[in-house]
LUMNUTOR-937366 format. One record per residue (C-alpha): residue in three letters; residue number from 1; x, y, z. Coordinates in Angstrom, 2 decimals. Layout:
<pts>
+-----+-----+---------+---------+---------+
: res :   n :       X :       Y :       Z :
+-----+-----+---------+---------+---------+
: ala : NUM :       X :       Y :       Z :
...
+-----+-----+---------+---------+---------+
</pts>
This chain:
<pts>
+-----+-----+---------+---------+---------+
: res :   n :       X :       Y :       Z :
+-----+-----+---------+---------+---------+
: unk :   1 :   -9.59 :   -1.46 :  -18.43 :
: unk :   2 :  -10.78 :   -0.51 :  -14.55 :
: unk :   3 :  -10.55 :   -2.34 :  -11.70 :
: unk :   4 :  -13.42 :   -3.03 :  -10.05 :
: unk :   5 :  -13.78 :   -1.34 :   -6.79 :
: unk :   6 :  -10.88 :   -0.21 :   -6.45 :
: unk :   7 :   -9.40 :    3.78 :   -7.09 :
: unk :   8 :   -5.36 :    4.45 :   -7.13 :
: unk :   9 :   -3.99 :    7.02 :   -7.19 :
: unk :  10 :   -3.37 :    9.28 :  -10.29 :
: unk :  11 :   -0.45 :    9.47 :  -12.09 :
: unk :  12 :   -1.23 :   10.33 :  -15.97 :
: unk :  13 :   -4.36 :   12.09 :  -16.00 :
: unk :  14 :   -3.88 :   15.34 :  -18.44 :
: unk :  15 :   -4.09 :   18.34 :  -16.46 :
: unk :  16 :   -3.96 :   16.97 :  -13.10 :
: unk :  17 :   -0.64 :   16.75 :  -10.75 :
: unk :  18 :    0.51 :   13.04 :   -9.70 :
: unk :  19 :   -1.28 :   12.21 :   -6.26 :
: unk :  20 :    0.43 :   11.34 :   -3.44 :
: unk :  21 :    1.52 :    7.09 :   -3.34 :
: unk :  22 :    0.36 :    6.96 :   -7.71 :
: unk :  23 :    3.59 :    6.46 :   -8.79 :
: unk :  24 :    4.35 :    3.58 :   -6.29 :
: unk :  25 :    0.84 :    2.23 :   -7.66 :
: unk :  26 :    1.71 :    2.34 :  -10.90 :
: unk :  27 :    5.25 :    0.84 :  -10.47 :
: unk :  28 :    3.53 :   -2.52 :   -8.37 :
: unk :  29 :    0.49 :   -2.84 :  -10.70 :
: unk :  30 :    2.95 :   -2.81 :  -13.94 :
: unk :  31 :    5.51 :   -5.11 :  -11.85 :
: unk :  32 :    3.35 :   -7.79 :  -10.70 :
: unk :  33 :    1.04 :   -7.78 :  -13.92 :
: unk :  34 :    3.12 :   -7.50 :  -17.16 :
: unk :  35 :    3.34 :  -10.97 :  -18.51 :
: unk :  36 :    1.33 :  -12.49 :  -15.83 :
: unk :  37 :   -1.72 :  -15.01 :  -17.13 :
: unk :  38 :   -4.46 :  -13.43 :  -15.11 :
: unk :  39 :   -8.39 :  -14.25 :  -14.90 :
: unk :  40 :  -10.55 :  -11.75 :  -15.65 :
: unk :  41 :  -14.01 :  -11.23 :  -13.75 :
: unk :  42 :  -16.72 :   -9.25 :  -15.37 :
: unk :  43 :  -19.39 :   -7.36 :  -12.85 :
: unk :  44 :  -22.91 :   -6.99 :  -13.37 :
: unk :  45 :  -22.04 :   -3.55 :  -15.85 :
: unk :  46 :  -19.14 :   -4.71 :  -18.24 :
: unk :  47 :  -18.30 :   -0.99 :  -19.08 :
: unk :  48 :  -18.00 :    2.22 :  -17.21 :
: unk :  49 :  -19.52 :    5.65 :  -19.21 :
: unk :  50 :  -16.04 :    6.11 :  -20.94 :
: unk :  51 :  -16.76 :    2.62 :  -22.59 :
: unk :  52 :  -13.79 :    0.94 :  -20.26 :
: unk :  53 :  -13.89 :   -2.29 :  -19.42 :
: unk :  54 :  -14.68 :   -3.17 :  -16.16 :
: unk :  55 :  -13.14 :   -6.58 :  -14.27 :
: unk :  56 :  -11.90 :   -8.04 :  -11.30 :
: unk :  57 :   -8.49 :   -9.49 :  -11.98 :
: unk :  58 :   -7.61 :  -12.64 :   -9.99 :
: unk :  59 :   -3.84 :  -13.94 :  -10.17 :
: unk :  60 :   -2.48 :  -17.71 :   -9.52 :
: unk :  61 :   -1.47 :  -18.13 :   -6.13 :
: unk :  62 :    1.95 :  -18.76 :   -5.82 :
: unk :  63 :    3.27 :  -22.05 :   -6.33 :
: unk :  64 :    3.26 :  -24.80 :   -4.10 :
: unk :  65 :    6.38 :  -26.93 :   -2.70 :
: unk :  66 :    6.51 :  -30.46 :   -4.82 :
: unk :  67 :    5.09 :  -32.19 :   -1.91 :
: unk :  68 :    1.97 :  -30.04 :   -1.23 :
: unk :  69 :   -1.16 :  -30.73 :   -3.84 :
: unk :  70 :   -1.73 :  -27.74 :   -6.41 :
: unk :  71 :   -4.59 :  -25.37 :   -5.33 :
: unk :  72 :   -6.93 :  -24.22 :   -7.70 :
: unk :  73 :   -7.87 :  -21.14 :   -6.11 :
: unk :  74 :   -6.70 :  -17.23 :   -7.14 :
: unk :  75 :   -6.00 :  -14.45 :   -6.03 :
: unk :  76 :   -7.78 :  -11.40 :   -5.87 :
: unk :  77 :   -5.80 :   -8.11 :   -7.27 :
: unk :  78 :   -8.17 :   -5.20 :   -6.46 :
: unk :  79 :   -7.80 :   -6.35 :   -3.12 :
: unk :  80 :   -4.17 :   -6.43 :   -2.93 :
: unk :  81 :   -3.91 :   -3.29 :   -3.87 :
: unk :  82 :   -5.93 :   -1.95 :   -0.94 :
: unk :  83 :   -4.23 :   -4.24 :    1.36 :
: unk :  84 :   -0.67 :   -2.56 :    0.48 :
: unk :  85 :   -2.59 :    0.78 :    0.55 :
: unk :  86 :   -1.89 :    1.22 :   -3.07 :
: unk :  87 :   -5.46 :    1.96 :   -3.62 :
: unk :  88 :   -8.80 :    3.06 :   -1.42 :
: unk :  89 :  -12.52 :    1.65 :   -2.24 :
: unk :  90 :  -14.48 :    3.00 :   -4.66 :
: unk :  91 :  -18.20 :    0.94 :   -4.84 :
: unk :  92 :  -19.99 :    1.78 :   -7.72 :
: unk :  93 :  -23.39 :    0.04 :   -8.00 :
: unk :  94 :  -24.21 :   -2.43 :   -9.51 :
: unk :  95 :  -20.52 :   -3.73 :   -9.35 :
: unk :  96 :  -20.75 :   -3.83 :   -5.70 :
: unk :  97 :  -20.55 :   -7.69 :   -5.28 :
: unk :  98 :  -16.97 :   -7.07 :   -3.24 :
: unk :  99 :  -17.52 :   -4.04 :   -2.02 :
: unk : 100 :  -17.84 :   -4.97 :    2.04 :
: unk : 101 :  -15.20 :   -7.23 :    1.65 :
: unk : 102 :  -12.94 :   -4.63 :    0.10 :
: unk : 103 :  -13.89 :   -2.17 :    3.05 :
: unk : 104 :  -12.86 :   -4.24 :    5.35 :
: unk : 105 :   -9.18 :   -4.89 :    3.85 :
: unk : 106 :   -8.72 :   -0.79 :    3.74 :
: unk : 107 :   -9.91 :   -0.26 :    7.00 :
: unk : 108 :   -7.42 :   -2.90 :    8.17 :
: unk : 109 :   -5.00 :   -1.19 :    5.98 :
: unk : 110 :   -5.49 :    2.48 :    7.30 :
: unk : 111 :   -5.34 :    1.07 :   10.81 :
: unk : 112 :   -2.02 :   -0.31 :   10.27 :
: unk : 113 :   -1.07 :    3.06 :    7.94 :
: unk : 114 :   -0.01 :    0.86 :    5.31 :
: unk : 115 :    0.93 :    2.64 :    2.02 :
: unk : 116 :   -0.58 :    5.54 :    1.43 :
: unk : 117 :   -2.77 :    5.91 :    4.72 :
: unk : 118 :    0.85 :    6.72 :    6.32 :
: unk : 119 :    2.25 :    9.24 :    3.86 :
: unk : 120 :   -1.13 :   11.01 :    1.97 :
: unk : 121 :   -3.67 :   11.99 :    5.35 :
: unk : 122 :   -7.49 :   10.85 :    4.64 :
+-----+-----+---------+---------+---------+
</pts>
């Protein structure tokens, strides 16, 4: 499967070297998504030309104090991944439906020289 606007680093492609901040990608994609229940959000092309699926992964928020009512909402992971700097944008029409929200995020991101934008140049 592929994210959905969203291109990290590599770390495993044959022939190529590991680029800069993939490993520390890899280790917080694998951490916070093993075993996790996650929603799955198909764009307007389910699969890429290598026949991969192609989603937007939302995650539960985190749970609420007893006192506070449940929310309903989730979380979106392509964008955390930017936000960290784990990841920069990739928009590939037609599943552009987050794309200017994503930009956003890594601009913010880069500005603040989170993650990658503070150890890999542009």
């Amino acid at each position: 499967m592929r994210l959905i606007g969203v291109d990290t680093p590599e770390t495993v492609k044959p022939g190529e070297p590991v680029q800069c901040f993939g490993p520390q990608a890899s280790h917080f994609t694998k951490r916070r998504l093993e075993g996790e229940r996650v929603r799955l959000v198909f764009g307007a092309e389910r699969r890429d030309v290598y026949g991969r699926l192609l989603a937007y992964v939302y995650l539960p928020l985190p749970t609420l104090r007893s006192s506070q009512q449940p929310q309903s909402r989730k979380r979106l992971f392509n964008a955390e991944l930017v936000r960290r700097g784990l990841a920069r944008t990739l928009t590939i029409p037609p599943n552009d439906r987050f794309a200017p929200r994503l930009r956003r995020i890594e601009l913010a991101a880069a500005r603040a020289g989170r993650g990658l934008w503070s150890a890999c140049g542009p």
